[in-house]
PDB file of N, CA, C and O in Angstrom:
ATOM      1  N   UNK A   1      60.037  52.291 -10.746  1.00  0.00           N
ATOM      2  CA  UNK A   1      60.215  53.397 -11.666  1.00  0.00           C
ATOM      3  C   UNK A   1      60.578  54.650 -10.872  1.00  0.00           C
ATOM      4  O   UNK A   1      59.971  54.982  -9.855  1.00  0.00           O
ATOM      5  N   UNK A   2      61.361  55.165 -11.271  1.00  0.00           N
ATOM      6  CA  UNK A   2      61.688  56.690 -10.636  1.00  0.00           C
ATOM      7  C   UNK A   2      61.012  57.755 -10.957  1.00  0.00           C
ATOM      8  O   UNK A   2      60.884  57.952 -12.165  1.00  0.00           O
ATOM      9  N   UNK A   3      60.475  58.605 -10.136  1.00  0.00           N
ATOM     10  CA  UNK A   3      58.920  59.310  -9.511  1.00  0.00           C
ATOM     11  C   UNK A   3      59.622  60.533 -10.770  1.00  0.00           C
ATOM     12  O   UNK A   3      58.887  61.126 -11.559  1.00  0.00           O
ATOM     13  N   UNK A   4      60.878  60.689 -10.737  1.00  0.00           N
ATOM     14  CA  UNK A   4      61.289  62.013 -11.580  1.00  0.00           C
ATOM     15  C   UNK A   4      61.431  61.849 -13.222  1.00  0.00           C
ATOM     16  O   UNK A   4      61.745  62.792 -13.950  1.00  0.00           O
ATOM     17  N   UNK A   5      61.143  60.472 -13.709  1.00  0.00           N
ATOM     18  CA  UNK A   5      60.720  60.177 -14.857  1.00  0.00           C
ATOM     19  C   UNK A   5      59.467  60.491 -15.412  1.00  0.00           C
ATOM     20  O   UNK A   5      58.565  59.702 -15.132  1.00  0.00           O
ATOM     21  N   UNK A   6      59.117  61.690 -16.310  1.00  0.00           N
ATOM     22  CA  UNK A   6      57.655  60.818 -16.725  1.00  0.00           C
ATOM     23  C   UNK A   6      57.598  60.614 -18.128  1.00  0.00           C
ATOM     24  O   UNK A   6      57.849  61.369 -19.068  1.00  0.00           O
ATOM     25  N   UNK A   7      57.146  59.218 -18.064  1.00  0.00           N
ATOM     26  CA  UNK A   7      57.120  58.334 -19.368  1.00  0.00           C
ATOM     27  C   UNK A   7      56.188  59.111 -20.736  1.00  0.00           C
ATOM     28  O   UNK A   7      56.602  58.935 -21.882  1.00  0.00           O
ATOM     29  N   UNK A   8      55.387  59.650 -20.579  1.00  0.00           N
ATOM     30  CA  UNK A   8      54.723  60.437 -21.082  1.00  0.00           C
ATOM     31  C   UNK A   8      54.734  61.373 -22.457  1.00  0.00           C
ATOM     32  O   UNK A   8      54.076  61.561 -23.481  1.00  0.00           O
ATOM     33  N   UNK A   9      56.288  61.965 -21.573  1.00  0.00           N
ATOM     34  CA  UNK A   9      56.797  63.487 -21.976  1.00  0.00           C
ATOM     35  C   UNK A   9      58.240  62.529 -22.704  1.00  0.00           C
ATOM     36  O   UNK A   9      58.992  61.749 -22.120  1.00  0.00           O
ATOM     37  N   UNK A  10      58.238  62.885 -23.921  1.00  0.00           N
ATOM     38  CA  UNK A  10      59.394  62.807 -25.173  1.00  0.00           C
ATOM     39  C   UNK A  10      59.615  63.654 -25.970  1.00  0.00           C
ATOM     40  O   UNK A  10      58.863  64.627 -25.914  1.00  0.00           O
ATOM     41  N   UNK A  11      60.734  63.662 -27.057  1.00  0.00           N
ATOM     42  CA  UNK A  11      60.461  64.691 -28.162  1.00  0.00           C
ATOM     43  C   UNK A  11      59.770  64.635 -28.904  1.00  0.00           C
ATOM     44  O   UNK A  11      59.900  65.670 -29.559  1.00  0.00           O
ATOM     45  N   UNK A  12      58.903  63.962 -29.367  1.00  0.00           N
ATOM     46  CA  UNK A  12      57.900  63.837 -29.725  1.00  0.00           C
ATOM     47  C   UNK A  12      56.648  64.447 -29.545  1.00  0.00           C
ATOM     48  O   UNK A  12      55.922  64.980 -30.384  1.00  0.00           O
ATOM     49  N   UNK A  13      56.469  64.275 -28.149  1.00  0.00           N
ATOM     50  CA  UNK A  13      55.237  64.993 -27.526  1.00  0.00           C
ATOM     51  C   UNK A  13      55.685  66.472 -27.318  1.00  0.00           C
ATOM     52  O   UNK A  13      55.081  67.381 -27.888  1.00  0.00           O
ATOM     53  N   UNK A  14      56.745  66.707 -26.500  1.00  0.00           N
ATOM     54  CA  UNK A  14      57.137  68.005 -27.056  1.00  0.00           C
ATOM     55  C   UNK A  14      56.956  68.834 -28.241  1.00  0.00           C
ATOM     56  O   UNK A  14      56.589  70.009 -28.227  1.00  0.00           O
ATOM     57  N   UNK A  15      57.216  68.193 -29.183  1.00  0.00           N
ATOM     58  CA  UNK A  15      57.283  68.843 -30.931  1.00  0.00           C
ATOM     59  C   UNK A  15      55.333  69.106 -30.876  1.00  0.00           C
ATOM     60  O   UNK A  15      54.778  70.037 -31.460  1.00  0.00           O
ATOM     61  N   UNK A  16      54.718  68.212 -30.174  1.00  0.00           N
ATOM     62  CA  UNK A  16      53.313  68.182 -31.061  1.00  0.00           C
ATOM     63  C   UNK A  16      52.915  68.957 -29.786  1.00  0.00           C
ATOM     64  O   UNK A  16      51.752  69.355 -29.851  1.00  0.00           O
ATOM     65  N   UNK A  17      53.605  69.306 -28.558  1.00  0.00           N
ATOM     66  CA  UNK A  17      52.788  70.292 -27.203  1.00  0.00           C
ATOM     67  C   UNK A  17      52.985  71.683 -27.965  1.00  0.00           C
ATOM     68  O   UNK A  17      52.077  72.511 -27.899  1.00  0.00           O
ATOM     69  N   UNK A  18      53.826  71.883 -28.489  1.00  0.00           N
ATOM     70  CA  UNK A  18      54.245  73.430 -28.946  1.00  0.00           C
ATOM     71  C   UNK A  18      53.606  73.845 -30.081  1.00  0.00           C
ATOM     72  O   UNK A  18      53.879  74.943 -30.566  1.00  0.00           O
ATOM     73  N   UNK A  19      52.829  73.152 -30.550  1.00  0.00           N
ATOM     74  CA  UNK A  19      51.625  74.142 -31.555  1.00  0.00           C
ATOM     75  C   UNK A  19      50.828  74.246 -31.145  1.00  0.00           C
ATOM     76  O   UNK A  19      50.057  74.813 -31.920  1.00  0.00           O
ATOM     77  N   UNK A  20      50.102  73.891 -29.644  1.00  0.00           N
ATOM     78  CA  UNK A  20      49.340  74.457 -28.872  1.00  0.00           C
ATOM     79  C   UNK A  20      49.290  75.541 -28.323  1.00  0.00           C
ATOM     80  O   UNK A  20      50.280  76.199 -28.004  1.00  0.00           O
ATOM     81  N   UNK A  21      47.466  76.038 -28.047  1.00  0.00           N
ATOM     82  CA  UNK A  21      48.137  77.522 -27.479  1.00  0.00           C
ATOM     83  C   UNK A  21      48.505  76.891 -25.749  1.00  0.00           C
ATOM     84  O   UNK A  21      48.345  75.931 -24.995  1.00  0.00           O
ATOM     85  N   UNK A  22      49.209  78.504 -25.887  1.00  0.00           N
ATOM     86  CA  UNK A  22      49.732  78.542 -24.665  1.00  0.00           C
ATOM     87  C   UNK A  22      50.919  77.573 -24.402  1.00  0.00           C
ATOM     88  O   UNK A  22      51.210  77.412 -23.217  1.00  0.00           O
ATOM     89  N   UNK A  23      51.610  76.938 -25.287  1.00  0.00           N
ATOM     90  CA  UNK A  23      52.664  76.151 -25.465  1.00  0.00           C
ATOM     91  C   UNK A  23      53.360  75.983 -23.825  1.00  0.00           C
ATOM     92  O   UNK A  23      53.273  75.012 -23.072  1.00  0.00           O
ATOM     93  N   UNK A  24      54.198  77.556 -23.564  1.00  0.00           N
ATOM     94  CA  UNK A  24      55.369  76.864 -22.855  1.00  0.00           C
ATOM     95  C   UNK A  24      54.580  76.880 -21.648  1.00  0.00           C
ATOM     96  O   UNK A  24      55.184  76.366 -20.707  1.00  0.00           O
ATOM     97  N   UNK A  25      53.047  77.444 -21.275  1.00  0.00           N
ATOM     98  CA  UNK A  25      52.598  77.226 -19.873  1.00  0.00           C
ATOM     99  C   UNK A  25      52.266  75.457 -19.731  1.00  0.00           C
ATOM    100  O   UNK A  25      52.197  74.901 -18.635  1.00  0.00           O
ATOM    101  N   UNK A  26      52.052  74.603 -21.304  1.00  0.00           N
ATOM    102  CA  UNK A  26      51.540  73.573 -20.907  1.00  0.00           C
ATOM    103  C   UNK A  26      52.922  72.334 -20.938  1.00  0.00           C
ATOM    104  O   UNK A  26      52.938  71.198 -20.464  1.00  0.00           O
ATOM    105  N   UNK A  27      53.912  73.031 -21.629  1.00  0.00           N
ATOM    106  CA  UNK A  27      54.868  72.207 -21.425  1.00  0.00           C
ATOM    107  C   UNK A  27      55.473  72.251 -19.741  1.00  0.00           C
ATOM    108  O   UNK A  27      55.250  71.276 -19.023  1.00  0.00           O
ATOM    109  N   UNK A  28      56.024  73.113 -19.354  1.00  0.00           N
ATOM    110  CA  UNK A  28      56.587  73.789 -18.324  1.00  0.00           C
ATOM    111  C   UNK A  28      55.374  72.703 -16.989  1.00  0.00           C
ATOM    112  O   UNK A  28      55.877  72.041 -16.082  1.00  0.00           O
ATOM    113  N   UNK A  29      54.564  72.751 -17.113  1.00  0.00           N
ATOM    114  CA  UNK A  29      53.273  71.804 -16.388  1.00  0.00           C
ATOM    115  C   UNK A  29      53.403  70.354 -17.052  1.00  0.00           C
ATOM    116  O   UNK A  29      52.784  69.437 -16.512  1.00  0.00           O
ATOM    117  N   UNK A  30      53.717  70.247 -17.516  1.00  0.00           N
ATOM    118  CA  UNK A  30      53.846  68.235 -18.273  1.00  0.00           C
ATOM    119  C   UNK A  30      55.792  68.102 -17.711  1.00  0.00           C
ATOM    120  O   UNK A  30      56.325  67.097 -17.241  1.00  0.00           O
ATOM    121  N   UNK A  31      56.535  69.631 -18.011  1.00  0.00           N
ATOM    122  CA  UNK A  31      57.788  68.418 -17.471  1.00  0.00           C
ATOM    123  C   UNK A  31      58.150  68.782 -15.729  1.00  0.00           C
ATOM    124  O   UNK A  31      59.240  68.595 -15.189  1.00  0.00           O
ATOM    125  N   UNK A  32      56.833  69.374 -15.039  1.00  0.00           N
ATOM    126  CA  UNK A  32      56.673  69.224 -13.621  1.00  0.00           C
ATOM    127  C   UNK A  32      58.027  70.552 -13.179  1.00  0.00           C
ATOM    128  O   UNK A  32      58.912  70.368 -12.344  1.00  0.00           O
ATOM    129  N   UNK A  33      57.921  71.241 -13.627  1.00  0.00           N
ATOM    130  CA  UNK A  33      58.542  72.846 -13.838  1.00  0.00           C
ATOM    131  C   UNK A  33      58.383  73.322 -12.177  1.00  0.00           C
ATOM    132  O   UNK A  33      59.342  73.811 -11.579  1.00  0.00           O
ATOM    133  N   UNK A  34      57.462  73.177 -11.726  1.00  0.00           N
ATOM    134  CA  UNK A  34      56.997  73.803 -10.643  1.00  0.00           C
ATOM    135  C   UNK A  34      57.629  73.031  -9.281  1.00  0.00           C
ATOM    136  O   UNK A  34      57.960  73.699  -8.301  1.00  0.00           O
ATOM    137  N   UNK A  35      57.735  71.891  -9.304  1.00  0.00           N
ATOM    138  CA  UNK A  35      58.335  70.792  -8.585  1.00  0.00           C
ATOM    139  C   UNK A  35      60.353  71.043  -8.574  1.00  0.00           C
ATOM    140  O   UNK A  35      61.322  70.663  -7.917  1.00  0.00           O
ATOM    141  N   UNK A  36      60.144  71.640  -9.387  1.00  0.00           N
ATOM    142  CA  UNK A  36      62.093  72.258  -8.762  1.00  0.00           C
ATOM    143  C   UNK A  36      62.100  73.332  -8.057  1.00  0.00           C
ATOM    144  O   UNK A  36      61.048  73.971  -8.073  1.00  0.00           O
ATOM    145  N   UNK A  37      62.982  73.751  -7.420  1.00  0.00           N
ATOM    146  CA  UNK A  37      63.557  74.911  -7.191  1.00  0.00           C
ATOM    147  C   UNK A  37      63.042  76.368  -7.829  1.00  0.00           C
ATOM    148  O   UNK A  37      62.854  76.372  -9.045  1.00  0.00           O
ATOM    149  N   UNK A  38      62.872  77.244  -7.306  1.00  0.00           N
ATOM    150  CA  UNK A  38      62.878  78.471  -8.057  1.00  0.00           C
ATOM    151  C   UNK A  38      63.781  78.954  -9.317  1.00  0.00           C
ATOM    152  O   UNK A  38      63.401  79.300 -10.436  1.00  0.00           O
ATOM    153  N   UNK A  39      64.959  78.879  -8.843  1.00  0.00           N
ATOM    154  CA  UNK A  39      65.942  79.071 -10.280  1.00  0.00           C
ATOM    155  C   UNK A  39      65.911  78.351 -10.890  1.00  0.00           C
ATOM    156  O   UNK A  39      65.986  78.718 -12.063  1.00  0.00           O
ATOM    157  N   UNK A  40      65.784  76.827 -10.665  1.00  0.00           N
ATOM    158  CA  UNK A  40      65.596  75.799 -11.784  1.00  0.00           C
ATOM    159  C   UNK A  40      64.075  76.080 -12.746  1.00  0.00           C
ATOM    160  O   UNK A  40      63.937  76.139 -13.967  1.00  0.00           O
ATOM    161  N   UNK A  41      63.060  76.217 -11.640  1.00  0.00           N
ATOM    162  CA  UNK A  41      61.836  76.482 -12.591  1.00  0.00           C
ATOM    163  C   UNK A  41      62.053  77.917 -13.455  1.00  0.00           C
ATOM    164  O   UNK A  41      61.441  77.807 -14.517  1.00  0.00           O
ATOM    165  N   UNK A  42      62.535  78.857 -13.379  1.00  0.00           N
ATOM    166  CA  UNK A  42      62.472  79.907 -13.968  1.00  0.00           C
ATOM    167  C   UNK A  42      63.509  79.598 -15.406  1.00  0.00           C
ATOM    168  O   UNK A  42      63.229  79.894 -16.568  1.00  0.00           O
ATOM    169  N   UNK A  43      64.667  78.967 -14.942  1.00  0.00           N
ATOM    170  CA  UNK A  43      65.517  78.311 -16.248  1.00  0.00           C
ATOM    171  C   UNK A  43      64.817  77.659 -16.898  1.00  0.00           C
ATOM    172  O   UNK A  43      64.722  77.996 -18.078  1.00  0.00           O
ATOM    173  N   UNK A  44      64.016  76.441 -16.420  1.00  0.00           N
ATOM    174  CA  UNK A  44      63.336  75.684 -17.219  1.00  0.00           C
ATOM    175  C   UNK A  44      62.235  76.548 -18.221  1.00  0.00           C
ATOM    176  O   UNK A  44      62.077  76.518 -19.441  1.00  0.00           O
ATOM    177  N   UNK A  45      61.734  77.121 -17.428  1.00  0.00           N
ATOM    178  CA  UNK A  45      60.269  78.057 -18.582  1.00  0.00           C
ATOM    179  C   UNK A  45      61.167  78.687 -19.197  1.00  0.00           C
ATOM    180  O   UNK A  45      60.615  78.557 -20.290  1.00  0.00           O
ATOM    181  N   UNK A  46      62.475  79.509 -19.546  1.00  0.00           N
ATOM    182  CA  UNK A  46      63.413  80.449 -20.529  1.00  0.00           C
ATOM    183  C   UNK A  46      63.513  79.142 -21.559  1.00  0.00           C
ATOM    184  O   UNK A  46      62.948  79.294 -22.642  1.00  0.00           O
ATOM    185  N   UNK A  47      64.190  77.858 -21.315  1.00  0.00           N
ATOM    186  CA  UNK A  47      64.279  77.224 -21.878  1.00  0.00           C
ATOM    187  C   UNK A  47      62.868  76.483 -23.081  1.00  0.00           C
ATOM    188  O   UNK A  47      62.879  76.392 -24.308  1.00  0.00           O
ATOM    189  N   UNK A  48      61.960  76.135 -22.225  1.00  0.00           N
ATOM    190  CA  UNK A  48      60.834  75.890 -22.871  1.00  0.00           C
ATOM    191  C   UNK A  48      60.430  76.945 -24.030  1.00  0.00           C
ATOM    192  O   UNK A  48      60.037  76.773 -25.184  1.00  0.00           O
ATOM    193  N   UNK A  49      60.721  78.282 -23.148  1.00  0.00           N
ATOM    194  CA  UNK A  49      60.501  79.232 -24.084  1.00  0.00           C
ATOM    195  C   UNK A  49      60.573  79.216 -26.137  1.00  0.00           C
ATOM    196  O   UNK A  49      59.838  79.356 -27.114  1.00  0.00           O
ATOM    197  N   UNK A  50      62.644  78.820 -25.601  1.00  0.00           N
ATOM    198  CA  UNK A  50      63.343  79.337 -26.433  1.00  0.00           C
ATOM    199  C   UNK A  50      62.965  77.880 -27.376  1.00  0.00           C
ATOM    200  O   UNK A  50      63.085  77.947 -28.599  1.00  0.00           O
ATOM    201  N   UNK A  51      62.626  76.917 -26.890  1.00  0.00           N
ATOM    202  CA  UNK A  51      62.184  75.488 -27.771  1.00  0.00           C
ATOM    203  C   UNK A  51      61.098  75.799 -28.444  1.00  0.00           C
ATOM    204  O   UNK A  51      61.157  75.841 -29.673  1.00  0.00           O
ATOM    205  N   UNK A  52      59.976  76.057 -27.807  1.00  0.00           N
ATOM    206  CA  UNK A  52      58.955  76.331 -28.738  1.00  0.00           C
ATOM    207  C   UNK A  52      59.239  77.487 -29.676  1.00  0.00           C
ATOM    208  O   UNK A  52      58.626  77.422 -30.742  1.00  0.00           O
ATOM    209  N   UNK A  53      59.813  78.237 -29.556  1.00  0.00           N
ATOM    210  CA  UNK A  53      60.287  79.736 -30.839  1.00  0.00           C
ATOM    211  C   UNK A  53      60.703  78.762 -31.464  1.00  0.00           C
ATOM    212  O   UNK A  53      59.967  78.603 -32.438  1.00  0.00           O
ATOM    213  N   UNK A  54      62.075  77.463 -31.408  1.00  0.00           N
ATOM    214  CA  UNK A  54      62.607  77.042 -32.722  1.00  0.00           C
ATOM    215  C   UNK A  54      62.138  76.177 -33.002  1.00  0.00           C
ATOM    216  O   UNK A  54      61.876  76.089 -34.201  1.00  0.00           O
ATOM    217  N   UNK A  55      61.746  75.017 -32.096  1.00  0.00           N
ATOM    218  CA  UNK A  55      60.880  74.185 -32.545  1.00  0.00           C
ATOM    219  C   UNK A  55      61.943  73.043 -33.043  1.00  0.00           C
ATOM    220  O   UNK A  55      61.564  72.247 -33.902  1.00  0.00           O
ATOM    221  N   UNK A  56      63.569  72.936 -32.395  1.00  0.00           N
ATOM    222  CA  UNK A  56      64.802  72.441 -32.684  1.00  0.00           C
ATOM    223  C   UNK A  56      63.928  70.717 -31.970  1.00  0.00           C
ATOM    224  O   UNK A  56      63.090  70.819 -31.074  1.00  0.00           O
ATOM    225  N   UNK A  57      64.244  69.572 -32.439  1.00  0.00           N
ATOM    226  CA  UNK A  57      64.208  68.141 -32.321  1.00  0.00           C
ATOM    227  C   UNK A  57      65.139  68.308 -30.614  1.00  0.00           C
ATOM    228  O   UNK A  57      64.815  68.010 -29.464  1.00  0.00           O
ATOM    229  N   UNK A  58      66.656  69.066 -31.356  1.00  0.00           N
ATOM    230  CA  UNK A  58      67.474  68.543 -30.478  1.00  0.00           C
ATOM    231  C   UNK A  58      67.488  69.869 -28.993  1.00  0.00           C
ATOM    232  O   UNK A  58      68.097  69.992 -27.930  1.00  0.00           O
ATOM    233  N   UNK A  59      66.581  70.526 -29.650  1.00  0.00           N
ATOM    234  CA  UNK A  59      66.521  71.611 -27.951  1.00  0.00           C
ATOM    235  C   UNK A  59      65.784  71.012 -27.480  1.00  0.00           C
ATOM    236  O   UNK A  59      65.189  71.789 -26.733  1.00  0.00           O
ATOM    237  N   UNK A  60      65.206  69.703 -27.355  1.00  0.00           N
ATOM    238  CA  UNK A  60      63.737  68.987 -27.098  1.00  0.00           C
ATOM    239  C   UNK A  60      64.458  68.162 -26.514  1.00  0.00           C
ATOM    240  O   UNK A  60      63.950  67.820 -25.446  1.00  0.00           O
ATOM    241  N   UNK A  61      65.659  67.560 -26.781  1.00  0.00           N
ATOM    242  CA  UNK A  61      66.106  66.492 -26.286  1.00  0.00           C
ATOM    243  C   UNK A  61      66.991  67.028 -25.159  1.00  0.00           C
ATOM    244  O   UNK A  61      66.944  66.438 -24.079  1.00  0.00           O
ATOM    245  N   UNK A  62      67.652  67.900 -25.277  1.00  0.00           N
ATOM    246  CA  UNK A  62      68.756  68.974 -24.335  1.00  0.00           C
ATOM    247  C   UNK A  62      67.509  69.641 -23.360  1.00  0.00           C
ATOM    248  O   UNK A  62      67.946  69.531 -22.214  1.00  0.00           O
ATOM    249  N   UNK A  63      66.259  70.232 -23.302  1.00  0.00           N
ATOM    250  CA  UNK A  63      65.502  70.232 -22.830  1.00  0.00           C
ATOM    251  C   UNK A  63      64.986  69.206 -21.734  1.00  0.00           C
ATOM    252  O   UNK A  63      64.954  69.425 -20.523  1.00  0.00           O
ATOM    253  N   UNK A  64      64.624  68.147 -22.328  1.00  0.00           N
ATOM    254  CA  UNK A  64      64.383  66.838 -21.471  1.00  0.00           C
ATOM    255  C   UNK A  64      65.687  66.215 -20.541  1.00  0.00           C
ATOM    256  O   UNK A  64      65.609  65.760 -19.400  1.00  0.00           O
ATOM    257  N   UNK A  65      66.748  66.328 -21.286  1.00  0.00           N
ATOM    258  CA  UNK A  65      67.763  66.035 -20.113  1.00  0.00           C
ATOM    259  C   UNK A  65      67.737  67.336 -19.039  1.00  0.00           C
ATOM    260  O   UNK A  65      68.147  67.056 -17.912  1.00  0.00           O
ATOM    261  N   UNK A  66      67.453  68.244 -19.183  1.00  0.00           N
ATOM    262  CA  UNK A  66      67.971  68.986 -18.637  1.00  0.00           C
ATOM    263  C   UNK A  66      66.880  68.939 -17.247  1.00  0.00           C
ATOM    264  O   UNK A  66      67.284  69.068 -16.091  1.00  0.00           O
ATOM    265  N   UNK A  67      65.954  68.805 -17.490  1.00  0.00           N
ATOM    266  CA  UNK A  67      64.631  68.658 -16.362  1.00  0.00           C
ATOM    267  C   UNK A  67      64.734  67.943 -15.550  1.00  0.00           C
ATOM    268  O   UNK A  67      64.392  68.146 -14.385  1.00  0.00           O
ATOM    269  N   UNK A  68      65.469  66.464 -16.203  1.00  0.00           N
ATOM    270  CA  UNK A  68      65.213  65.232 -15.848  1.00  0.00           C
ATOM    271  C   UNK A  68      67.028  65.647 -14.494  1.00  0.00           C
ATOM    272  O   UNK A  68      67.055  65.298 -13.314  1.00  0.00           O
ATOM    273  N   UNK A  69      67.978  66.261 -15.081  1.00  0.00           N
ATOM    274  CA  UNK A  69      69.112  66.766 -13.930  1.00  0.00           C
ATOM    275  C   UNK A  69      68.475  67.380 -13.096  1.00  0.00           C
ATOM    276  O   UNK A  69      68.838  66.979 -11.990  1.00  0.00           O
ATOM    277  N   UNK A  70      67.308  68.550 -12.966  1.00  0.00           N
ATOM    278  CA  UNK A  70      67.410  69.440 -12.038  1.00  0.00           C
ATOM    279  C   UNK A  70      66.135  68.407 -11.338  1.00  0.00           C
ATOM    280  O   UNK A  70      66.422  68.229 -10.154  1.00  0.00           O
ATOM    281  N   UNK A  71      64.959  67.753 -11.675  1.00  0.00           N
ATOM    282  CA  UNK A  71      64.222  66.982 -10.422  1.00  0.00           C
ATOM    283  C   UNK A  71      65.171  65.796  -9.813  1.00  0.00           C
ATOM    284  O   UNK A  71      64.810  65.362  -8.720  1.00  0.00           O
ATOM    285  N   UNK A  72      66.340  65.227 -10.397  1.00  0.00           N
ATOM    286  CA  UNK A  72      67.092  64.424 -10.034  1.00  0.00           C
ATOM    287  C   UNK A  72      67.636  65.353  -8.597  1.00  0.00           C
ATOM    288  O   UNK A  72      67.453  65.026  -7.425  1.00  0.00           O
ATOM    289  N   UNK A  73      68.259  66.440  -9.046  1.00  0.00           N
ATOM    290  CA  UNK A  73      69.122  67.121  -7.660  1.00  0.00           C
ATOM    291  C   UNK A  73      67.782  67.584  -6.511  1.00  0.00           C
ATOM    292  O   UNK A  73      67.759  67.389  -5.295  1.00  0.00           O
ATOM    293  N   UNK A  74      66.939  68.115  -7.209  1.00  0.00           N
ATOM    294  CA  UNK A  74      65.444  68.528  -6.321  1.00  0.00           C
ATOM    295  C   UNK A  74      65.256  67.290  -5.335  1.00  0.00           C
ATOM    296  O   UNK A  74      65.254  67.495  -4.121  1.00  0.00           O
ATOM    297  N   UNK A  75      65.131  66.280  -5.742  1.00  0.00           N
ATOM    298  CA  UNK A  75      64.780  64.527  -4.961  1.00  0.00           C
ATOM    299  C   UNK A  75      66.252  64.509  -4.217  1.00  0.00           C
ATOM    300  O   UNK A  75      66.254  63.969  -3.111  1.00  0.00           O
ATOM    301  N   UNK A  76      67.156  64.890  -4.564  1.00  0.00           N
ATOM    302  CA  UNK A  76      68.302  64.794  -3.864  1.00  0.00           C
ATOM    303  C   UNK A  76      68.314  65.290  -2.476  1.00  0.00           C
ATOM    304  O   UNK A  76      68.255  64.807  -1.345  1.00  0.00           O
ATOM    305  N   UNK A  77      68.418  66.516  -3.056  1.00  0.00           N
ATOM    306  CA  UNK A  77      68.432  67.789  -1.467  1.00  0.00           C
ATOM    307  C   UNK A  77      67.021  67.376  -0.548  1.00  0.00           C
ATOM    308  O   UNK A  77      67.065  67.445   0.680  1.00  0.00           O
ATOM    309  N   UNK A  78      65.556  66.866  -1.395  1.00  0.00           N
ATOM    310  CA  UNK A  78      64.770  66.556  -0.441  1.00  0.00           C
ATOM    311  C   UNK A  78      64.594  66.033   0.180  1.00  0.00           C
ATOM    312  O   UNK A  78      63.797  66.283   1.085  1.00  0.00           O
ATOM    313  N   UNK A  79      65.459  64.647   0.010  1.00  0.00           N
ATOM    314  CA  UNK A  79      65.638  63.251   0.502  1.00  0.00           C
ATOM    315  C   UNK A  79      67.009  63.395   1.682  1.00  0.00           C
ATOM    316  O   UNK A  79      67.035  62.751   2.731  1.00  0.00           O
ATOM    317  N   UNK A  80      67.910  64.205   1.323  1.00  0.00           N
ATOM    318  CA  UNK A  80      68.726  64.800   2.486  1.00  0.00           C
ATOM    319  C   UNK A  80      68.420  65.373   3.573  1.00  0.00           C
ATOM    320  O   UNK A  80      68.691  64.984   4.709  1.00  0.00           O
ATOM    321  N   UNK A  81      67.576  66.759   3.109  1.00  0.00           N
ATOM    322  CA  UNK A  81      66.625  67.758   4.095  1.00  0.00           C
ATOM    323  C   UNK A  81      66.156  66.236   5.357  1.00  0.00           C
ATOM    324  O   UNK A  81      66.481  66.106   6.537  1.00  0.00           O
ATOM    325  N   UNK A  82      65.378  65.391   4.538  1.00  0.00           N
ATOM    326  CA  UNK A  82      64.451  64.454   5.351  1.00  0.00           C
ATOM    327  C   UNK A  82      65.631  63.667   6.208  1.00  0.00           C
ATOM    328  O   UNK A  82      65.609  64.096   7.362  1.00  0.00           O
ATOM    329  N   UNK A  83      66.126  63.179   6.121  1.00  0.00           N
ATOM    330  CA  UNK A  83      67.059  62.744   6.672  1.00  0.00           C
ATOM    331  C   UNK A  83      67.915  63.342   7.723  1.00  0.00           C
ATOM    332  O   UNK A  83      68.223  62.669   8.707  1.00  0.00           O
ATOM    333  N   UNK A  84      68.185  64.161   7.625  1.00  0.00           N
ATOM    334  CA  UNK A  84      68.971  65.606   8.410  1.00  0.00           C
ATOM    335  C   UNK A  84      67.928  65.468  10.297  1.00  0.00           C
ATOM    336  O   UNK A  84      68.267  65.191  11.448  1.00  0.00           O
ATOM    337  N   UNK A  85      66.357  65.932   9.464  1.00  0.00           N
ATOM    338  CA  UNK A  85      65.166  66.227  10.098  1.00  0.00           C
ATOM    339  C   UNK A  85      65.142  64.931  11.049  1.00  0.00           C
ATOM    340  O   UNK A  85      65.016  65.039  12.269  1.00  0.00           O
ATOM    341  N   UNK A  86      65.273  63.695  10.390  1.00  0.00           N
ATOM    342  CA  UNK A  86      65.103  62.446  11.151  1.00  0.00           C
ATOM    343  C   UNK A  86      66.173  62.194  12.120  1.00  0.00           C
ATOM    344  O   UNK A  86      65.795  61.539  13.091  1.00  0.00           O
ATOM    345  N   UNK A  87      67.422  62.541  12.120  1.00  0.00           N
ATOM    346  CA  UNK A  87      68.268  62.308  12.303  1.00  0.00           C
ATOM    347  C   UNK A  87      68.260  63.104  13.912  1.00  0.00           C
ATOM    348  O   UNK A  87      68.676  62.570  14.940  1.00  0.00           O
ATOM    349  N   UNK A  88      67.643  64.583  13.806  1.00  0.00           N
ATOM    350  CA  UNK A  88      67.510  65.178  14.972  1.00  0.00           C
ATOM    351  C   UNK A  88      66.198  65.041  15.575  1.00  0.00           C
ATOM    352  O   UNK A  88      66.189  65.539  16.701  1.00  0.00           O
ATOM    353  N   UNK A  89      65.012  64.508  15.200  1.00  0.00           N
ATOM    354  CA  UNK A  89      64.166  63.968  16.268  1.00  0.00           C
ATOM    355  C   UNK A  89      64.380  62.683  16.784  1.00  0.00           C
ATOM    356  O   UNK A  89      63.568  62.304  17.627  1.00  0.00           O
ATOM    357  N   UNK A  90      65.457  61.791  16.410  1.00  0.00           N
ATOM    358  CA  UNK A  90      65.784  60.916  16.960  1.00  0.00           C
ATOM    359  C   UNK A  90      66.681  61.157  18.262  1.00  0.00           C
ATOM    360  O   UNK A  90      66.642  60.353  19.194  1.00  0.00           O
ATOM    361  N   UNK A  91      67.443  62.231  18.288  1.00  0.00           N
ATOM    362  CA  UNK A  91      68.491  62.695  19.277  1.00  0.00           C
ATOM    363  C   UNK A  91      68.155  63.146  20.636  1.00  0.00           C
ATOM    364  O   UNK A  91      69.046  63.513  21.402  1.00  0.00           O
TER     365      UNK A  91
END
């Protein structure tokens, strides 16, 4: 299974996280917000934001892809970084 999936988090659970209080701090923490990048996490919480105000099915789903692109590139560059690193203590 890929570590940047979590099975968990759907639109579904989304729709029923956002009548909670404190909504987008507990979504933003379930779709691992903190685990990207700075600009990605700060996009992601605007976004979470603007989902819980409408409460749209399909900003839930455009939401979830959208998380699921930026820990995809996050695992990318980290898995490069590591590699790079290995590459020169081997030398």
């Amino acid at each position: 299974m890929n570590q940047n999936e979590n099975p968990e988090v759907d639109v579904s659970t989304l729709l029923a996280l956002r009548q909670g209080d404190d909504a987008v701090q507990t979504i933003t923490d379930r779709l691992r917000a903190k685990d990207m990048g700075p600009s990605d996490h700060i996009r992601t919480k605007r976004e979470v934001k603007l989902f819980v105000e409408s409460g749209d099915a399909k900003a839930a789903e455009e939401l979830l892809k959208n998380v699921r692109e930026r820990l995809t590139v996050k695992q990318t560059i980290t898995e490069q970084i590591t590699q790079r690193r290995g590459q020169r203590v081997g030398m």
